[in-house]
C-alpha positions as CSV (number, residue, x, y, z in Angstrom):
1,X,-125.4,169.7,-43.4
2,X,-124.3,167.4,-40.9
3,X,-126.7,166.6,-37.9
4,X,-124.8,165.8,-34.6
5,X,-125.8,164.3,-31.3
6,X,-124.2,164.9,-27.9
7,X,-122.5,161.6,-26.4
8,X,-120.9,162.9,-22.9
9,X,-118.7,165.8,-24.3
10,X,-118.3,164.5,-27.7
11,X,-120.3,165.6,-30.8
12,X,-121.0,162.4,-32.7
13,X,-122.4,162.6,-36.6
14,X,-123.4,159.6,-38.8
15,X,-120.5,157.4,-40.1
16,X,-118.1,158.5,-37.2
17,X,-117.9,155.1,-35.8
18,X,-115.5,154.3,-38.1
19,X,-113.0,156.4,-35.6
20,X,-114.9,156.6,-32.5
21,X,-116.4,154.1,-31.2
22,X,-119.8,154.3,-29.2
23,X,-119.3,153.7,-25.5
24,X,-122.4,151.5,-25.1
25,X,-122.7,148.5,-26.0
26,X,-125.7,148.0,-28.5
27,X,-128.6,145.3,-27.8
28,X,-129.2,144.2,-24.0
29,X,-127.2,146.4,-21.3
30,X,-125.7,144.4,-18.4
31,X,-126.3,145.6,-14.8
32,X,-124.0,146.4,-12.6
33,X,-125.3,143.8,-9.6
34,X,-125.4,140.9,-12.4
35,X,-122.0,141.8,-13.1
36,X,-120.7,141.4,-9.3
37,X,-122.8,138.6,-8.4
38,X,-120.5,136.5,-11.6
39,X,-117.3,138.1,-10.4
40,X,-118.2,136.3,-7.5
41,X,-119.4,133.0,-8.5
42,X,-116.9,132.3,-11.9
43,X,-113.3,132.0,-11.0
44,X,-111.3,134.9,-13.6
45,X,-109.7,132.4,-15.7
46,X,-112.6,131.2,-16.8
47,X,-113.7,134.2,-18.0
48,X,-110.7,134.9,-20.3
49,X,-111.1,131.1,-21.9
50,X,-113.4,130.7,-24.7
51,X,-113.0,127.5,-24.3
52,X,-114.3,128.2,-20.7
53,X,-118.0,129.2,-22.0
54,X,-119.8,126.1,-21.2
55,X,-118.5,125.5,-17.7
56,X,-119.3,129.2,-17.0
57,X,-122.7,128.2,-18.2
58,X,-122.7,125.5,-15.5
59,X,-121.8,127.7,-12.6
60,X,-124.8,130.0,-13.4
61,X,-127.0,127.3,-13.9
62,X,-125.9,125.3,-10.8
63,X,-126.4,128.3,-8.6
64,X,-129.5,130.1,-9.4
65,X,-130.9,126.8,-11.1
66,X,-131.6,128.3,-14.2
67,X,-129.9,131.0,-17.1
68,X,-131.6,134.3,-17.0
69,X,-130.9,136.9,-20.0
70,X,-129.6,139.0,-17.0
71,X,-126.9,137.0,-16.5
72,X,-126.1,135.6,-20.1
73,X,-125.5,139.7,-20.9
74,X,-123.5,140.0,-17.5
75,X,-121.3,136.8,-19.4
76,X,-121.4,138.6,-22.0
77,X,-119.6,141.8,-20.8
78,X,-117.4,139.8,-18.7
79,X,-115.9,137.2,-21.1
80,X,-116.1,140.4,-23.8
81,X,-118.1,137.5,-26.4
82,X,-121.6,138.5,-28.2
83,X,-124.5,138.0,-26.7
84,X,-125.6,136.1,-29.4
85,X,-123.2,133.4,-29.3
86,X,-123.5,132.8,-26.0
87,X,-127.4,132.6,-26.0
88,X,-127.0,129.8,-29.4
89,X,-124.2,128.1,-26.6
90,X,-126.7,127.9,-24.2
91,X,-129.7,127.1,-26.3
92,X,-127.9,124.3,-27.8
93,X,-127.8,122.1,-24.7
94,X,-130.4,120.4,-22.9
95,X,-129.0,121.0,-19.2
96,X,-129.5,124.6,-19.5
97,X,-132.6,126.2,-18.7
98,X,-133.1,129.3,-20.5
99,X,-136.1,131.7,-18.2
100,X,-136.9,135.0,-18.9
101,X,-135.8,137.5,-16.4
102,X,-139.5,138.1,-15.1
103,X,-140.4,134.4,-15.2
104,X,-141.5,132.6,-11.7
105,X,-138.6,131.5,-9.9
106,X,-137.2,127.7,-11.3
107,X,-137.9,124.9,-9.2
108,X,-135.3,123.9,-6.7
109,X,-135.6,120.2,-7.4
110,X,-135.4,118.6,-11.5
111,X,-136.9,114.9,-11.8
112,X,-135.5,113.9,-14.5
113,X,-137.1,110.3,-16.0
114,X,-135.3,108.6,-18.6
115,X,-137.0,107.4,-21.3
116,X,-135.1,105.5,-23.5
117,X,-135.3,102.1,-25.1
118,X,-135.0,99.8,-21.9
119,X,-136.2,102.4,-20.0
120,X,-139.8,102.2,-21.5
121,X,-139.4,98.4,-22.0
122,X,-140.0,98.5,-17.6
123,X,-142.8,101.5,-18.1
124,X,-141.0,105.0,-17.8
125,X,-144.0,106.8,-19.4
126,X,-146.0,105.5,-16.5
127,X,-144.0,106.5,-14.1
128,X,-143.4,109.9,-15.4
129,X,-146.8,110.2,-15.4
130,X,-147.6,109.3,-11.8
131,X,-144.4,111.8,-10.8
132,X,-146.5,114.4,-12.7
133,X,-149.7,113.9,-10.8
134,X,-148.2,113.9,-7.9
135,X,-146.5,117.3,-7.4
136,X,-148.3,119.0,-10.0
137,X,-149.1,121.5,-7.3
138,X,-145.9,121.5,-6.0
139,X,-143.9,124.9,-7.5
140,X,-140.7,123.8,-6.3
141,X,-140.1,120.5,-7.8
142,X,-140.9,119.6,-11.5
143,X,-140.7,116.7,-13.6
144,X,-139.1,116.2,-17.1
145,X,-137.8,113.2,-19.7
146,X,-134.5,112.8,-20.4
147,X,-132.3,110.5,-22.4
148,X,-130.3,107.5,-21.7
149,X,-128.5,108.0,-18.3
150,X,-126.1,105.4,-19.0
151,X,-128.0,102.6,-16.5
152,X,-130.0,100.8,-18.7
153,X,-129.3,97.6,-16.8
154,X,-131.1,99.0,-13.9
155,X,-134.2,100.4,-15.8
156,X,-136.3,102.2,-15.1
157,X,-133.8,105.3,-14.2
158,X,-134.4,108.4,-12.4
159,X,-132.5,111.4,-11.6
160,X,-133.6,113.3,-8.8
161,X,-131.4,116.8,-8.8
162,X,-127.8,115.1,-9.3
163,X,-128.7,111.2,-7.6
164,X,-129.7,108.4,-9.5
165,X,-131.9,106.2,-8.7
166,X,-132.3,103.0,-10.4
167,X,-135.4,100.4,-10.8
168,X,-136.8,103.1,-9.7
169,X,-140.9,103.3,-8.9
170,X,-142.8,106.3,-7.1
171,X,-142.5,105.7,-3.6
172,X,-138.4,105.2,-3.8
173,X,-138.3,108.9,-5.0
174,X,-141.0,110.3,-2.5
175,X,-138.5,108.7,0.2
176,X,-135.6,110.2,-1.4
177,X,-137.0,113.4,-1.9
178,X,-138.1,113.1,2.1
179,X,-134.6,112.2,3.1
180,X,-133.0,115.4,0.9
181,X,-130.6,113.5,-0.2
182,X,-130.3,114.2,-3.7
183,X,-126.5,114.5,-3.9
184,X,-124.9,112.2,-6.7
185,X,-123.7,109.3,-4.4
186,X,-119.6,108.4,-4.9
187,X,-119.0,104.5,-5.2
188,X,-115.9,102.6,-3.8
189,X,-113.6,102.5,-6.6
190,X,-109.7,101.5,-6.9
191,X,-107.8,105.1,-5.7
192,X,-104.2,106.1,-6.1
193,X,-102.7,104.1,-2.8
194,X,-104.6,100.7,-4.0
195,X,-103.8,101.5,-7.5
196,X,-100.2,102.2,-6.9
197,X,-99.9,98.8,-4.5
198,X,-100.8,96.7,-7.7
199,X,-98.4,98.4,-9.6
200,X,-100.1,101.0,-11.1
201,X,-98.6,103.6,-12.7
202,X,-94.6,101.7,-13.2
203,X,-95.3,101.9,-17.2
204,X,-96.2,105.3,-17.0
205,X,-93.5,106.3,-14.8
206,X,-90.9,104.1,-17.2
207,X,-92.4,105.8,-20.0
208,X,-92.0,109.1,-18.4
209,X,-88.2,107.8,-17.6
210,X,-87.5,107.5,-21.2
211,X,-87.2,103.5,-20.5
212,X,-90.0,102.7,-23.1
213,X,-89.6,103.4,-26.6
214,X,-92.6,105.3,-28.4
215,X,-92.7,103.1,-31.4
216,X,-91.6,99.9,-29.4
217,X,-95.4,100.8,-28.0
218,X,-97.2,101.7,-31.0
219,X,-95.9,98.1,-33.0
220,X,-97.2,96.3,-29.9
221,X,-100.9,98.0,-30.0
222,X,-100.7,97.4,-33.7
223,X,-100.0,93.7,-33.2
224,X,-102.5,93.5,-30.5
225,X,-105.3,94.7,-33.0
226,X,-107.1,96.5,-30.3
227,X,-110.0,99.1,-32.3
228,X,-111.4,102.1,-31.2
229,X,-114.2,100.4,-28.6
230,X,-116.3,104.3,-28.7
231,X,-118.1,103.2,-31.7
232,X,-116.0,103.5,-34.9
233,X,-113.3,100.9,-34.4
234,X,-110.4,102.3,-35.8
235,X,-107.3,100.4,-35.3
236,X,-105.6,102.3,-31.8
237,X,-102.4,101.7,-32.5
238,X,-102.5,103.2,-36.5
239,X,-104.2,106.0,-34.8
240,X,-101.3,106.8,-32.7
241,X,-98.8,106.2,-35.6
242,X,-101.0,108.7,-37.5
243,X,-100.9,111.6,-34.8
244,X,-97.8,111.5,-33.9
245,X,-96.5,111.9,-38.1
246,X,-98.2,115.3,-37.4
247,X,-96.7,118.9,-36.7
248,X,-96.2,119.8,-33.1
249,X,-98.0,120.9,-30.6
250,X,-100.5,117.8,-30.7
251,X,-103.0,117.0,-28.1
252,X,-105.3,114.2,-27.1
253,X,-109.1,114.1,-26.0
254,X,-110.9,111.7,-24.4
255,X,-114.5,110.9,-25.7
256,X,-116.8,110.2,-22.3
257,X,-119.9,111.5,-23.4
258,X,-121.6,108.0,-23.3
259,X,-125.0,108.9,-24.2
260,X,-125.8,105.5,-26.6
261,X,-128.5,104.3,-25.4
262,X,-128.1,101.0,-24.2
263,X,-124.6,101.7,-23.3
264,X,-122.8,101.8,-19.9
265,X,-119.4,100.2,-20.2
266,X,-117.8,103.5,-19.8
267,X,-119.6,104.5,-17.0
268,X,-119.0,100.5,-15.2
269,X,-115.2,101.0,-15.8
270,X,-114.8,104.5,-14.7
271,X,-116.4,103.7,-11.4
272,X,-114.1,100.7,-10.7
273,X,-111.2,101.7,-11.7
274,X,-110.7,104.8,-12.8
275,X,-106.7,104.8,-12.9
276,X,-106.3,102.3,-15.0
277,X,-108.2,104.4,-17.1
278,X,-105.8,107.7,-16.4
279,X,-102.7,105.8,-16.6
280,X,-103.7,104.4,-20.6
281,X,-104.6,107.7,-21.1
282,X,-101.4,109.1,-20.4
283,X,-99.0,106.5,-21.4
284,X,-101.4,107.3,-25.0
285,X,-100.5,111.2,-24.5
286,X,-96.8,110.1,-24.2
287,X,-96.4,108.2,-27.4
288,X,-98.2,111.0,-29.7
289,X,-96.1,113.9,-27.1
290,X,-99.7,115.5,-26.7
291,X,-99.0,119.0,-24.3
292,X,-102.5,118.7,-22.9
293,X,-105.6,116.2,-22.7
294,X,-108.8,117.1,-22.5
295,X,-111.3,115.0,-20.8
296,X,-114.8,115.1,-22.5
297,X,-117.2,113.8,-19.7
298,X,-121.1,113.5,-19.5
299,X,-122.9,115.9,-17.4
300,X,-125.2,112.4,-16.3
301,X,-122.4,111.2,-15.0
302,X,-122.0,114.0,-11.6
303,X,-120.0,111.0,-9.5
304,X,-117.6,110.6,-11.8
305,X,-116.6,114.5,-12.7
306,X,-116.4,114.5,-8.6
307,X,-114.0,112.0,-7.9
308,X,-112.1,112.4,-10.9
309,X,-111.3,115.7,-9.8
310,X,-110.2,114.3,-6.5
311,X,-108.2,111.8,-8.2
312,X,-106.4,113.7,-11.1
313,X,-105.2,115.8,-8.4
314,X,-103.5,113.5,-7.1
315,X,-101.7,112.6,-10.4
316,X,-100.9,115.9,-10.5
317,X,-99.4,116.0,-6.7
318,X,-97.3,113.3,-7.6
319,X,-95.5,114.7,-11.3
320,X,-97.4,111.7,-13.2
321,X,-98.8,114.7,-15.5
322,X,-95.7,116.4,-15.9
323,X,-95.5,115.4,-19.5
324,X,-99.1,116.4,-20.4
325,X,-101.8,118.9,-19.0
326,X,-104.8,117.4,-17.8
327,X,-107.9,119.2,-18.1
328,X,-111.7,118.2,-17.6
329,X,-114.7,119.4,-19.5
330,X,-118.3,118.8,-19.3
331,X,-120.6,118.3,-21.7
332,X,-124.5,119.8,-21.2
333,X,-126.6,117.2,-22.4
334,X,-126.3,116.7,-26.0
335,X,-126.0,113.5,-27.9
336,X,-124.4,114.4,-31.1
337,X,-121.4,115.8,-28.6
338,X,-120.5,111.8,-29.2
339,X,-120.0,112.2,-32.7
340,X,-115.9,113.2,-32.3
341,X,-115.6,116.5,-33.9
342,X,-119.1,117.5,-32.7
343,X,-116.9,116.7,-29.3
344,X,-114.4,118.9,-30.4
345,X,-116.6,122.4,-30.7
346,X,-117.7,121.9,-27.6
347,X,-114.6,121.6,-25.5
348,X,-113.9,124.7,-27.6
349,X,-116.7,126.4,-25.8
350,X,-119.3,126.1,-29.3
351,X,-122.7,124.5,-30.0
352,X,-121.6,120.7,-30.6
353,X,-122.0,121.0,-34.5
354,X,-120.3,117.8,-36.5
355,X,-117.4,119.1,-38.9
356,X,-116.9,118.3,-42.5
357,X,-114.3,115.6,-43.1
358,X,-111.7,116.0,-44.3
359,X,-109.9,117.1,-42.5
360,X,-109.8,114.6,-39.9
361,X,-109.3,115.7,-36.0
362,X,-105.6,113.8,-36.5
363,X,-104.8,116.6,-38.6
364,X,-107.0,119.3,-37.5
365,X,-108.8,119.1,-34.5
366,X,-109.2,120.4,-31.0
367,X,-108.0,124.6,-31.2
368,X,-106.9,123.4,-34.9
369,X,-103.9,121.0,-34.1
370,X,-103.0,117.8,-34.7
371,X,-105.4,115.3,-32.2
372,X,-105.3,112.0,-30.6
373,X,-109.1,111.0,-29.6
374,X,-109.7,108.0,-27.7
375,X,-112.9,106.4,-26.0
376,X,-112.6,105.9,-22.3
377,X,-112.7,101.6,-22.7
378,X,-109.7,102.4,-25.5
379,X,-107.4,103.7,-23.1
380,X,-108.5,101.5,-20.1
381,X,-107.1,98.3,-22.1
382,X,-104.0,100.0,-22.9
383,X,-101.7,98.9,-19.6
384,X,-102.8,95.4,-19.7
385,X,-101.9,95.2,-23.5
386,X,-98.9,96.7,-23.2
387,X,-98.1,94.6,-19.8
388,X,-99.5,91.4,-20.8
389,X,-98.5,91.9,-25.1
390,X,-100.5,91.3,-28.2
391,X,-100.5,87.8,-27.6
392,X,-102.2,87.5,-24.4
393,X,-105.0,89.9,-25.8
394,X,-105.2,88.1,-29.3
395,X,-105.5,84.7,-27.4
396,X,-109.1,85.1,-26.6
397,X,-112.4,85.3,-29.3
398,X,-114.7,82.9,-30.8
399,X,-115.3,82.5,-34.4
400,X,-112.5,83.1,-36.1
401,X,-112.4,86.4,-34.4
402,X,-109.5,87.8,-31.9
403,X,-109.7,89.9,-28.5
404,X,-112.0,90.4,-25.7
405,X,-115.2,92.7,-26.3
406,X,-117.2,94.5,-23.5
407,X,-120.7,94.1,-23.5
408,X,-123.4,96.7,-22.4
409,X,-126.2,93.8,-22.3
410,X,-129.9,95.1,-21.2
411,X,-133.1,94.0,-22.0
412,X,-135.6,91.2,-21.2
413,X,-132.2,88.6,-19.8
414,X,-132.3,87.6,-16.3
415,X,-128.9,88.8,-15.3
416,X,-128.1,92.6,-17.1
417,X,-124.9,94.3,-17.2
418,X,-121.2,94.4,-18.1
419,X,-120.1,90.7,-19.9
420,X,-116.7,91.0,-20.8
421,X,-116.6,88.1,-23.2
422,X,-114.4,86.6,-26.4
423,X,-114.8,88.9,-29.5
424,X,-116.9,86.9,-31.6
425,X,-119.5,85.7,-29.1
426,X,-122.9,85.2,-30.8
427,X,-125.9,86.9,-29.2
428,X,-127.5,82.9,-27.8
429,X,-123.8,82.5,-26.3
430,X,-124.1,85.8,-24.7
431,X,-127.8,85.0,-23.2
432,X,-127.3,81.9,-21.9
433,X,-123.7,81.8,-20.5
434,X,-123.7,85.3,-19.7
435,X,-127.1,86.4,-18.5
436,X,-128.9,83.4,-17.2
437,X,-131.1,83.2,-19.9
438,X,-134.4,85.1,-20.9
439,X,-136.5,86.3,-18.1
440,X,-139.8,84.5,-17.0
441,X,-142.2,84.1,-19.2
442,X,-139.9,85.9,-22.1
443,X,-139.4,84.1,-25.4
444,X,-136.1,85.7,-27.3
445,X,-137.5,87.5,-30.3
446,X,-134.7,90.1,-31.5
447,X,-132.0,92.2,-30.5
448,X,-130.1,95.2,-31.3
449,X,-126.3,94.5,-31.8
450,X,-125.1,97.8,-31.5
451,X,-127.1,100.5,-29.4
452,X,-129.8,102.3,-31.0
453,X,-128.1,103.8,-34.1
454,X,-126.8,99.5,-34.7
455,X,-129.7,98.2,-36.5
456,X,-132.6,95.0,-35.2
457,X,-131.5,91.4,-35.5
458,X,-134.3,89.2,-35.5
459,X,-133.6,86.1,-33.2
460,X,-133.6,83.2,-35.8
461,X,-129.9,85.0,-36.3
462,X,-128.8,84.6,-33.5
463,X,-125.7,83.1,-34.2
464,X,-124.0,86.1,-36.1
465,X,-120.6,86.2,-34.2
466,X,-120.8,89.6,-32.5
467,X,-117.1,91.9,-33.4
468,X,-116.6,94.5,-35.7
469,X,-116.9,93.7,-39.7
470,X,-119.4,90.7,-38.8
471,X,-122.9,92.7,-39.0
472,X,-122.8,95.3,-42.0
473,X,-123.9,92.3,-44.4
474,X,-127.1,92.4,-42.2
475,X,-127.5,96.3,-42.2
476,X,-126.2,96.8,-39.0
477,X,-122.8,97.3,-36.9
478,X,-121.2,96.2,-33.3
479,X,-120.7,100.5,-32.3
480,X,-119.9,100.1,-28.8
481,X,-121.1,96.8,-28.6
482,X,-124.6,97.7,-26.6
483,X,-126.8,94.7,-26.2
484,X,-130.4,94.9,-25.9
485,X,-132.4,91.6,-25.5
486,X,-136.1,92.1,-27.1
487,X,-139.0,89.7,-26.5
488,X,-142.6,88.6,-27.7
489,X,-144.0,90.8,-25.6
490,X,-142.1,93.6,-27.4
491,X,-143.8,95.5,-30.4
492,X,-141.7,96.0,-33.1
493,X,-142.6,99.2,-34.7
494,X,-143.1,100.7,-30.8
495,X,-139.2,99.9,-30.5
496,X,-138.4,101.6,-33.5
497,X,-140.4,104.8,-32.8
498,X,-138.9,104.7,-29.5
499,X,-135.7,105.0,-31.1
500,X,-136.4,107.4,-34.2
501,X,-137.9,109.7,-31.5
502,X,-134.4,109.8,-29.9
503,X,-132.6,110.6,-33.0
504,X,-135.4,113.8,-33.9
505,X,-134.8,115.1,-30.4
506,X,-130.9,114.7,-30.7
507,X,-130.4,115.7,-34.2
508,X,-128.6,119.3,-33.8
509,X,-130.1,120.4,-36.8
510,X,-127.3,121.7,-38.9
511,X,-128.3,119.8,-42.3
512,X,-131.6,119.0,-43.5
513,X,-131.3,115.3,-44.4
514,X,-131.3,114.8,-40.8
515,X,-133.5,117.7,-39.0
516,X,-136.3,117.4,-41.7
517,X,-135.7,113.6,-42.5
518,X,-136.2,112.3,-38.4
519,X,-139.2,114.6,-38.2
520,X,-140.5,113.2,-41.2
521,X,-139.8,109.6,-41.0
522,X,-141.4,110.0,-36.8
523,X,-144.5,111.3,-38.4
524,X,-144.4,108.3,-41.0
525,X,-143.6,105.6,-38.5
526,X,-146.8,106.6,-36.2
527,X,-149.4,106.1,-39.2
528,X,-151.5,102.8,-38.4
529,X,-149.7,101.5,-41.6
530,X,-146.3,102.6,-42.7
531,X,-145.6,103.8,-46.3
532,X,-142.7,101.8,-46.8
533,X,-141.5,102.6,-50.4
534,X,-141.5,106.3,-49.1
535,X,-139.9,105.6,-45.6
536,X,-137.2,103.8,-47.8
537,X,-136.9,106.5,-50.2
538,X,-135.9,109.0,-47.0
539,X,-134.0,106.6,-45.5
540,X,-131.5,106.8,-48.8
541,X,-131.2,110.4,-48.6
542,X,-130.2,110.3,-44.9
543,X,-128.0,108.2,-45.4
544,X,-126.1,109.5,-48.3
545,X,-126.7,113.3,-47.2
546,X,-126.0,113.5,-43.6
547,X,-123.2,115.6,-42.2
548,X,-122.4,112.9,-39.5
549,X,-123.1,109.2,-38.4
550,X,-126.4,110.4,-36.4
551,X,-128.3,111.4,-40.0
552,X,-126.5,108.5,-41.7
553,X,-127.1,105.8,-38.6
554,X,-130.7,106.7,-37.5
555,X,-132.9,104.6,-40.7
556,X,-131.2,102.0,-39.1
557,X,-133.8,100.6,-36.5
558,X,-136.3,101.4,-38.4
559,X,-135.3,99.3,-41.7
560,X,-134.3,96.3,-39.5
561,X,-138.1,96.4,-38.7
562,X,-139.0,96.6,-42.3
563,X,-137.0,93.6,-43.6
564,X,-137.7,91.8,-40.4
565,X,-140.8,92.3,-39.6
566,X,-142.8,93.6,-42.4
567,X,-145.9,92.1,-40.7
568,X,-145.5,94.4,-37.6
569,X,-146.0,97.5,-39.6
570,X,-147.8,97.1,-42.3
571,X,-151.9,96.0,-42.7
């Protein structure tokens, strides 16, 4: 016999659900105020993107400081997506701060210290402490670590709500907490009228003219050798040949989540002159006929999603975009969201988790089509290349080696920052011509070549010429060519837990070789004597098991200090 319950005016037995559907949802309800008070604060196209999740994550998180499960089940309702998915969204990114609904309310103010590499070279830990003591028994402000901010040439870095606020000390950030102005401040950069006056945007309109020839443009980057300058140096022009062999529709993405640590060049750029950056971009989108670009930037980076917005308006005032969609995303606070198709899932609205290769974004990629993906320094060369030719750019390098190379340089030199240099530089070229030397009392002991994940050079190689294919012989690589300048006051196997730390707190934890094989190697490398047959052994099955370039990279550091600098580490 058949039990039945009463639902409104409907008699409901076990297994009906197969033909009539509860009319409750099961798990968490949503309340009707929660509900409204989202209708209000996300815009309604938004909430029918999937790809829209994070940025509605934002809004909430912006406005009420914090993500309560109130909300995440009004999101849920609203944007009809599980519950679940949209807590493992929101969980998976370290600029969301997950509270229980009867938690005290959040703190109206985030100090955020950074404390990477350079960062605790000039005594972050300090500081943070000393911000700690301070307002410990103040509920409306509260201090936290946070990774490379992309400023490592002004370190120590501090973010105080959205401002930054560089070689920075306690008292700078009790006056700027004082003055309330904790608004991310917008530099003087090159806009659209003093762009267009130097003759911006004449290819881009030529190409949109049908004056240029598509392949005309991709033989010319070819020639000019120009590599991917995000890290993984593949040739730009093959890349574009590649894309554009592929099915239609195709679209482009723009990798601007710079969180390297010891890299800014991105940032430097952007900040200065951020057309020349749109206009590569979309002469780049023109040659592989992508519908839409996607713009992938760093939520550390607040003054540049501001006037960007500004400023891609404009493009779009003035029928420069009329060929491609321009669209910009971004990110939460995740490393790995570097890692290019770890990029992808999150403009799709997903946990950044790296993807199995093949196949490769060119073929599949964003929303599963064919996709051009380009660092932000790419692009920026690609008007003067293409204005000036392969010749002008091949012209310059040292050492048998051809192009100019950006350099992120921080560390114990005298004068830090963006060197734009000959490809082939060597690191004692670099210091002395470049950055006024060491500093003060500072003898040159080692550097890293290539941002954290790039390996240690010890300085008695110091004349390595610094450019892609020069370093692997060595154990490390050039990446996005991140500079920093270690000296004898620097301790070795400190550096290297500094940096292993940052890969354990990064790793997104999809495979094991990499979640259980950071953890492990951290507690390894903080024993008074490391194990270094064992540390080795790990390091192997990182490296061969890893999904992506974080697992397979992050030994790095720490076996540079092993071959290097045995001495350091061991008894």
């Amino acid at each position: 016999m058949f039990s039945f319950v009463e639902k409104n005016t409907k008699k409901i037995h076990p297994g009906s659900g197969r033909r009539n559907a509860l009319t409750f949802n099961k798990g968490r309800q949503s309340d009707d105020h929660s509900i409204n008070e989202l209708k209000n604060l996300i815009p309604p196209d938004y909430l029918r993107q999937r790809d829209m999740l994070i940025e509605c994550l934002h809004l909430i998180q912006d406005n009420y400081k914090c993500l309560k499960p109130k909300y995440l089940s009004a999101l849920a309702e609203l944007t009809n997506l599980p519950l679940t998915e949209i807590y493992e969204t929101a969980s998976f990114y370290a600029h969301f701060d997950i509270f229980k609904d009867d938690d005290v309310k959040p703190a109206e103010l985030t100090i955020r210290v950074c404390d990477s590499l350079t960062c605790e070279m000039y005594g972050c830990q300090s500081l943070q402490k000393d911000l700690t003591d301070n307002f410990k028994n103040d509920e409306s402000i509260r201090v936290v670590r946070a990774p490379c901010m992309g400023r490592c040439h002004q370190a120590p870095v501090v973010e105080v709500g959205k401002r930054h606020l560089t070689n920075a000390n306690l008292t700078k950030i009790k006056d700027l907490i004082s003055s309330k102005e904790t608004k991310p401040i917008i530099p003087e950069y090159t806009n659209y009228e003093t762009y267009i006056k130097s003759g911006g945007y004449s290819l881009l309109r030529d190409c949109l003219d049908n004056k240029k020839n598509p392949m005309d443009l991709i033989e010319e980057m070819e020639k000019s050798g120009l590599r991917g300058l995000g890290g993984a140096g593949f040739p730009t022009g093959r890349k574009w040949r590649f894309v554009r062999a592929e099915s239609k529709p195709r679209l482009m993405a723009i990798n601007g989540d710079e969180g390297e640590p010891g890299t800014f060049k991105d940032h430097h750029y952007l900040t200065r002159d951020p057309h020349r950056f749109l206009e590569g971009m979309l002469i780049a989108a023109w040659v592989v006929e992508a519908t839409d670009v996607y713009i992938y930037m760093r939520d550390e980076y607040p003054d540049v999603i501001k006037f960007l917005k500004k400023e891609i308006k404009i493009l779009e005032d003035n029928n420069l975009n009329i060929k491609t969609r321009i669209h910009l995303r971004r990110g939460a606070g995740a490393y790995i969201c570097g890692e290019e198709s770890s990029m992808l899932e999150s403009l799709e609205g997903k946990r950044g988790l790296p993807r199995h290769k093949p196949p490769f974004p060119s073929q599949v990629g964003l929303f599963g089509r064919p996709t051009l993906i380009h660092n932000i320094e790419t692009v920026f060369w690609v008007r003067e290349i293409l204005e000036k030719g392969a010749i002008w750019f091949n012209s310059h390098g040292l050492n048998n080696r051809s192009g100019l190379r950006t350099f992120s340089v921080s560390g114990r030199i005298k004068n830090p920052g963006i060197k734009l240099a000959p490809a082939g530089i060597t690191i004692r070229q670099l210091i002395d011509e470049y950055c006024g030397g060491m500093q003060d009392n500072h003898s040159f002991k080692a550097y890293l070549p290539g941002g954290a994940s790039g390996g240690i050079l010890p300085a008695s190689m110091d004349n390595v010429p610094l450019d892609f294919d020069t370093l692997q012989e060595h154990g490390c690589f050039i990446g996005s060519a991140a500079i920093v300048v270690l000296s004898d006051q620097d301790k070795m196997g400190d550096i290297a837990k500094n940096l292993m730390f940052f890969f354990h707190d990064e790793s997104c934890g999809q495979c094991t070789p990499c979640r259980n094989g950071t953890e492990k190697a951290l507690k390894l490398m903080n024993e008074k004597s490391w194990d270094i047959d064992l540390l080795k052994e790990l390091s192997s099955a990182m490296m061969d098991a890893s999904i992506c370039g974080l697992g397979q990279a992050a030994p790095n550091p720490m076996l540079s200090v092993i071959k290097h600098f045995p001495s350091e580490v061991t008894n």
